[in-house]
C-alpha positions in Angstrom: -7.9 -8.2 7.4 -8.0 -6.6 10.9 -7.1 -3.3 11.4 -3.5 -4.2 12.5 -3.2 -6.4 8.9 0.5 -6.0 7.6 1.9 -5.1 11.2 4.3 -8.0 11.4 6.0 -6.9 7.8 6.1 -3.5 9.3 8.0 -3.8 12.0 10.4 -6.5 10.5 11.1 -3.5 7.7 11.5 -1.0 10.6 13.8 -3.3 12.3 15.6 -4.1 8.7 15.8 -0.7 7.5 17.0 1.1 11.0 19.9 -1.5 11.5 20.9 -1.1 7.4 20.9 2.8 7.6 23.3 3.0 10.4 25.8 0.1 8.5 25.3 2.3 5.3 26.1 5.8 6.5 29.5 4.1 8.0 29.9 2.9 4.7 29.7 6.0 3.4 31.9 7.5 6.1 34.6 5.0 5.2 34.2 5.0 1.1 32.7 8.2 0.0 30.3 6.5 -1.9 27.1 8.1 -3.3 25.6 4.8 -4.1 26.4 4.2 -0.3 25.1 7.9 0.4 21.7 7.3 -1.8 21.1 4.0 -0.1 21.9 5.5 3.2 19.6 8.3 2.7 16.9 5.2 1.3 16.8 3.4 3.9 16.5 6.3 6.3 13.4 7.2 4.5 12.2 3.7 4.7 13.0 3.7 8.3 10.7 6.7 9.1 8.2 5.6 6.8 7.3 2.2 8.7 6.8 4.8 11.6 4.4 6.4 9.5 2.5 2.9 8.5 2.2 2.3 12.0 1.3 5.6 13.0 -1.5 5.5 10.9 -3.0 2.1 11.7 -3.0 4.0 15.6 -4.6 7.0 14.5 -7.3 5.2 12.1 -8.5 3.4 15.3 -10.1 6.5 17.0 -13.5 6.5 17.9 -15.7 7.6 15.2 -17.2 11.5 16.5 -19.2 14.0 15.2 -17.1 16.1 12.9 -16.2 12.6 11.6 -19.3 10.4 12.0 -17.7 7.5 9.5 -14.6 7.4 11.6 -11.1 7.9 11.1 -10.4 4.7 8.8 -8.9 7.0 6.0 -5.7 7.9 8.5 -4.2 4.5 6.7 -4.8 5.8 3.2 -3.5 9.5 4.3 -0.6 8.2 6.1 0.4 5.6 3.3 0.2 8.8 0.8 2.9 10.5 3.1 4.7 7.7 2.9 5.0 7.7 -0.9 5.6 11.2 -1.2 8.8 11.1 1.2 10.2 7.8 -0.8 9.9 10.8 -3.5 11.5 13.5 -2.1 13.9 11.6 0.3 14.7 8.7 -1.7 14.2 9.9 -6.0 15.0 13.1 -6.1 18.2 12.7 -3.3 19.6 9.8 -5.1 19.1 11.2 -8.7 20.8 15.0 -7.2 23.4 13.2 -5.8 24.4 10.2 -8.6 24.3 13.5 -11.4 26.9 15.6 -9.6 28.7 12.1 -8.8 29.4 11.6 -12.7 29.7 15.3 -13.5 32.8 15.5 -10.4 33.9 11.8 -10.0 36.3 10.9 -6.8 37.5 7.8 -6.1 36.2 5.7 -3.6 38.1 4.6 -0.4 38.4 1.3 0.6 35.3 0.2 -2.0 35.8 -3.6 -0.7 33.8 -2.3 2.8 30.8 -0.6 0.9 30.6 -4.2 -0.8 30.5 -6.2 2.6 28.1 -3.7 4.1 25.7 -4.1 0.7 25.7 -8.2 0.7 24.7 -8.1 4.1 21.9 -5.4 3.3 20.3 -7.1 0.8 20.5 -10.5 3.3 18.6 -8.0 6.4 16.2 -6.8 3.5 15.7 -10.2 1.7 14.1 -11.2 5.4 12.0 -8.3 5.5 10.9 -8.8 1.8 10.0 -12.3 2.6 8.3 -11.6 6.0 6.3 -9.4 4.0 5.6 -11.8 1.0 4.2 -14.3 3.4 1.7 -12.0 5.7 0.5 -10.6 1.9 -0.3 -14.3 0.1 -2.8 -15.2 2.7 -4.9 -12.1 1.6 -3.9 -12.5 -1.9 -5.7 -15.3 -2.9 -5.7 -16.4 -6.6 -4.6 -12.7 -8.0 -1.4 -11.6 -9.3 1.1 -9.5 -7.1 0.3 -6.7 -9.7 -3.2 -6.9 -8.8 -3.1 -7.5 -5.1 -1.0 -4.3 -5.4 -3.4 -2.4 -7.7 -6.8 -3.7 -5.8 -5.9 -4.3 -2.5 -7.6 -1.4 0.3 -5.2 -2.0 2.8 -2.5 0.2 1.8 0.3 -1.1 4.3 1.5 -4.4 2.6 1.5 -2.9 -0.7 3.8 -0.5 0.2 5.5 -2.4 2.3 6.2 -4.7 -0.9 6.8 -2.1 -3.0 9.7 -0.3 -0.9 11.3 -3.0 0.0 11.4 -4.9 -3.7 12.5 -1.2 -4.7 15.6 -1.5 -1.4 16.6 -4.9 -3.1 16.7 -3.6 -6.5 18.6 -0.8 -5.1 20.8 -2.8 -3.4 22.0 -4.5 -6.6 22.5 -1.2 -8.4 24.6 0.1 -5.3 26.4 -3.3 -5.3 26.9 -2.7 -9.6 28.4 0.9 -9.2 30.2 0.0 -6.6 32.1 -3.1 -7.9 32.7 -1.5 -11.5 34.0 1.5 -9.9 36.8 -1.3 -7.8 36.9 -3.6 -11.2 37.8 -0.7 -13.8 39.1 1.7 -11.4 36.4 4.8 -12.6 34.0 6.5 -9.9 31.9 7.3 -12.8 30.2 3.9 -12.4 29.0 5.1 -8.5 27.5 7.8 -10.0 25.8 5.7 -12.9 24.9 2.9 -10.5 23.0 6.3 -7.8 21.3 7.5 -10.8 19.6 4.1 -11.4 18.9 3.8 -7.8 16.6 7.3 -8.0 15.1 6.4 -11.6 14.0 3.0 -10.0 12.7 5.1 -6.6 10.8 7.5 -8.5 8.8 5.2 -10.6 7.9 2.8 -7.3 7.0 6.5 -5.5 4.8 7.5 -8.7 2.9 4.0 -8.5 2.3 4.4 -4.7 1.4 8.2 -5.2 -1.4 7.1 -7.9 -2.9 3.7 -5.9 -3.2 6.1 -2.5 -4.5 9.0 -4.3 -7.0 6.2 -5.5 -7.9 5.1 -2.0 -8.0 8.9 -0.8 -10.6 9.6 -2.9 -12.4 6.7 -2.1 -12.9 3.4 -4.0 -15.7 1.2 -4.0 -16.5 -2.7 -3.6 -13.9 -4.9 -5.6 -16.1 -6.6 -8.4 -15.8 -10.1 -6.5 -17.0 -8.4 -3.7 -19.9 -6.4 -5.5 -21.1 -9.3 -7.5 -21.4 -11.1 -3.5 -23.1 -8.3 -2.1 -26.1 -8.2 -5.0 -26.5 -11.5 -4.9 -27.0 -11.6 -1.1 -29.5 -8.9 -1.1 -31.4 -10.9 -3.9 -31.6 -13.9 -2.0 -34.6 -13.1 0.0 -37.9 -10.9 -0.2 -35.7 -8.2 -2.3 -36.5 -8.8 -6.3 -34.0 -6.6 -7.6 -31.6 -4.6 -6.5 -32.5 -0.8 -8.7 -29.2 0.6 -8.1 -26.2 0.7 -5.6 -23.3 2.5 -4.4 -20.2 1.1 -2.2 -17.3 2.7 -0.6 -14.8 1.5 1.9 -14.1 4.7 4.5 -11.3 2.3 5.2 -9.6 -0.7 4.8 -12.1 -2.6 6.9 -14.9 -0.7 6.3 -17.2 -0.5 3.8 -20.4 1.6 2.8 -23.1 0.0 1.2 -26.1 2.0 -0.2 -28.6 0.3 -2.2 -32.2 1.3 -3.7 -33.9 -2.5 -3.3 -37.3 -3.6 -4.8 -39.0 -5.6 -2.3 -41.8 -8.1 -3.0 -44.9 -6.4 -3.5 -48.3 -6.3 -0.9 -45.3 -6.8 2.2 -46.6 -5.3 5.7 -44.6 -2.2 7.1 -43.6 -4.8 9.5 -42.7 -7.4 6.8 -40.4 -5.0 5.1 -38.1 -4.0 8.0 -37.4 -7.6 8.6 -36.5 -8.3 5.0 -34.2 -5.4 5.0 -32.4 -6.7 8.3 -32.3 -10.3 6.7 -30.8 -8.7 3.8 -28.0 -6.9 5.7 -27.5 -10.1 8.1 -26.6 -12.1 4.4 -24.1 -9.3 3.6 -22.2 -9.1 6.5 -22.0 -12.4 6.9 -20.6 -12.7 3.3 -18.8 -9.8 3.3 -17.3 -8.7 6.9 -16.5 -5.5 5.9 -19.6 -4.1 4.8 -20.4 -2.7 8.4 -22.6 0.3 7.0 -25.4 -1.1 4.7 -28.2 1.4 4.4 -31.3 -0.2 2.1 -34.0 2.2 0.4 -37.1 0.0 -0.3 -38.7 1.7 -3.5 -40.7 0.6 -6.5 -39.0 -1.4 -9.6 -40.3 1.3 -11.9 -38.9 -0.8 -15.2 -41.2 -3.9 -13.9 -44.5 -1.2 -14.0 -43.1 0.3 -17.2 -43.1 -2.7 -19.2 -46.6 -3.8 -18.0 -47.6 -0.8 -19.4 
């Protein structure tokens, strides 16, 4: 994926999630809502956080210098961390705050039939974002499950661009619940129920994008697809074996190789070099993103220990 992957779903979610945050804070103006309020507040967060998404994908583009010779690939990861922690703070922790004191001091809602209008047509603007993003994610996805397109991916955008706005759906439905049992039995209690399982639902996507960019922060290596390619490209030439090897992606196009290769044995000084170059030329070719490869020729010391 190229280093603006995902920007299409970003910008239709930006677009979504601006235009539904101004039609839900009139809501709220109009009905007194806190489902209305927590979604508001939601979609606000989602708003700023496609800002984020994007910012990052401009920032990770810097030049690579010498206080960061790898480059600034990581500003995705960092960014998409942010992210998760303000659908946290923001969306959680608002929404469950404000659905508790909603049940504990119910008030009836005004004209509820207006927050109901407002939701159906937010969960049309955000079924277009979801699918905009659904699309742009299957042609990286491949054979896997969402689950682990989610869990392996290393771009971070589409995953969390899935994740928020599957969680804006869900949380449209529970707004559109609360709401309409609060108009159907006439108790605001249900508001408050239906902004409680808006935050419960928020917190557990903001814990699952907390832990998979935490992940990626730290740095994770080759997928096992992708590690299982890249030995068997270096063992297709003069290299016998590969003796041991380390990967990490500095970002999500960019990955470290570092391998400790036995070569054939007698090979010229001059033979050697253009083994290793043959050997990186497979890799890359194989797998794009492995644009740092860095081979230590060495002696397979378990081949001389056995002849012994």
């Amino acid at each position: 994926m190229s280093a603006g992957g995902g920007t299409k779903a970003i910008v239709a979610a930006l677009l979504a999630n601006a235009g539904i945050a101004v039609a839900k804070f009139a809501g709220f103006l109009v009905t007194g809502s806190s489902s209305m309020l927590a979604e508001s507040v939601h979609s606000l967060a989602d708003t700023s956080n496609q800002g984020l998404l994007l910012l990052g994908q401009k920032t990770s583009q810097r030049k690579a210098d010498k206080e960061h010779p790898f480059g600034y690939g990581r500003d995705r990861y960092f960014y998409s961390f942010v992210v998760a922690l303000m659908l946290f703070t923001l969306g959680a922790v608002f929404a469950l705050y404000e659905g508790i004191h909603k049940v504990e001091s119910p008030s009836p809602l005004e004209s509820p039939i207006v927050a109901v209008i407002i939701l159906v047509l937010a969960i049309a603007l955000e079924g277009y974002s979801f699918m905009t993003a659904i699309g742009e994610s299957r042609a990286i996805k491949g054979n896997s499950t969402w689950w682990q397109f989610i869990r392996q991916s290393r771009t971070p955008e589409l995953p969390v661009v899935l994740l928020e706005d599957s969680g804006a759906l869900l949380g449209l439905v529970f707004a559109l619940l609360g709401v309409g049992m609060s108009l159907i039995t006439g108790d605001p209690v249900w508001d408050g129920i239906g902004t409680i399982m808006i935050g419960v639902l928020l917190g557990i996507i903001a814990v699952i994008l907390i832990v998979e960019m935490k992940s990626l922060l730290i740095g994770e290596g080759a997928t096992p697809v992708e590690l299982k390619t890249i030995v068997a490209e270096l063992e297709a030439g003069r290299v016998e074996r590969v003796i041991h090897i380390r990967t990490q992606y500095l970002g999500p196009d960019e990955l470290l190789v570092a391998a400790k290769i036995a070569l054939s044995p007698g090979l010229a000084t001059e033979d050697i070099a253009t083994a290793i170059d043959d050997a990186e030329l497979r890799v890359r070719t194989k797998v794009p993103s492995a644009r740092l490869i860095y081979l230590e020729p060495d002696l397979d010391r378990s081949v001389a220990n056995n002849l012994d």
